[in-house]
C-alpha positions, -999 to 999 in steps of 0.1 A, spaced: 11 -371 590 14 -337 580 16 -305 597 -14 -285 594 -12 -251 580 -19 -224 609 -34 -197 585 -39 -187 550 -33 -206 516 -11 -233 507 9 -227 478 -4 -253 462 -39 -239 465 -25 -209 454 -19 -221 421 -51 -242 419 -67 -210 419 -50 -190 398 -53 -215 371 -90 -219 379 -95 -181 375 -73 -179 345 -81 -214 326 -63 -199 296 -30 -202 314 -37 -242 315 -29 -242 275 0 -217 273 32 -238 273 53 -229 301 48 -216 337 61 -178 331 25 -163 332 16 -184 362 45 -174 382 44 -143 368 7 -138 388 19 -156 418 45 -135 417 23 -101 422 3 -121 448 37 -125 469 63 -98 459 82 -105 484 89 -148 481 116 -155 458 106 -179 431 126 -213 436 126 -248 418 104 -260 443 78 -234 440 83 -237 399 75 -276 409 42 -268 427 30 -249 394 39 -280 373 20 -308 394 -8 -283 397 -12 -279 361 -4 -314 349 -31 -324 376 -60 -303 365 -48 -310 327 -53 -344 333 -86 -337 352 -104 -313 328 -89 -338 300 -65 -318 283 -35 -320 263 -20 -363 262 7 -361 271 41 -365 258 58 -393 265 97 -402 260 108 -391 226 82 -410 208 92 -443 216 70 -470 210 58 -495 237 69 -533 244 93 -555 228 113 -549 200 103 -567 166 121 -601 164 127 -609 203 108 -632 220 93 -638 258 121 -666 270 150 -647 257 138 -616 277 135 -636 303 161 -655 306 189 -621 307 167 -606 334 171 -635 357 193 -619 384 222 -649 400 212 -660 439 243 -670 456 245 -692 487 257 -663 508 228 -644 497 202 -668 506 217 -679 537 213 -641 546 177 -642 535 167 -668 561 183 -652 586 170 -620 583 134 -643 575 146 -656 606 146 -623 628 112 -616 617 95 -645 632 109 -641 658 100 -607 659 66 -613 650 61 -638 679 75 -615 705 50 -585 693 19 -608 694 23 -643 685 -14 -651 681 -26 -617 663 2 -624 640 -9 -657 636 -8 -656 594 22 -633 596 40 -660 614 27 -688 592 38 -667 560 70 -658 568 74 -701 580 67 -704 545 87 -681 530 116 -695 553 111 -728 546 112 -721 509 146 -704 510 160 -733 526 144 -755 496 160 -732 478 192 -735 492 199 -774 489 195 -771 452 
């Protein structure tokens, strides 16, 4: 949990306010204005990435809230698949290889949490335990083929 602030204004609600007193400052481009006020507010903090940060979130928050500007995006690229490919191709060069060693460290770790789980509370955990049974089970199916 967080640490609660003794006194005073976060620095996010800083910004929240300045942009809610200066809505204008929500459609200029940039954060130079913003900082620029925050900035007179608190001559003496030196503006860092961080604090540049806080302005951003704030803004793309209430943007996003009031309904503003879509946004962007990555360059324009469209969305899905690429004309021509198909579903099992995709899937089949995004299968990733499962090695014997591999699985037989899955189980064990599998392992270490059942047995975990019954130590902690073996009938409050009574799904858990089944579950991860299951699960165990399954990776030794797994195994043999």
């Amino acid at each position: 949990m967080a640490k609660s602030k003794g006194s005073g204004e976060s620095k996010s609600q800083v910004f929240k306010r300045l942009y809610q007193d200066n809505p204008q400052l929500l459609d200029v481009s940039g954060y130079d204005d913003v900082l620029q006020k925050y900035q007179e507010l608190n001559p003496n903090v030196e503006i860092t990435k961080g604090i540049r940060g806080i302005a951003a979130n704030i803004k793309s928050a209430l943007n996003r809230k009031r309904g503003g500007k879509a946004r962007r995006g990555r360059g324009g690229r469209k969305r899905g698949r690429p004309a021509g490919t198909t579903k099992t191709v995709a899937a089949a060069t995004n299968t990733p290889r499962v090695t014997g060693a591999s699985l037989q460290t899955l189980e064990e770790n599998i392992d270490d949490c059942l047995m975990f789980a019954k130590r902690i509370d073996a009938d409050g955990l009574r799904d858990v335990i089944g579950l991860l049974r299951r699960a165990r089970n399954y990776v030794i199916l797994h195994e043999g083929k």
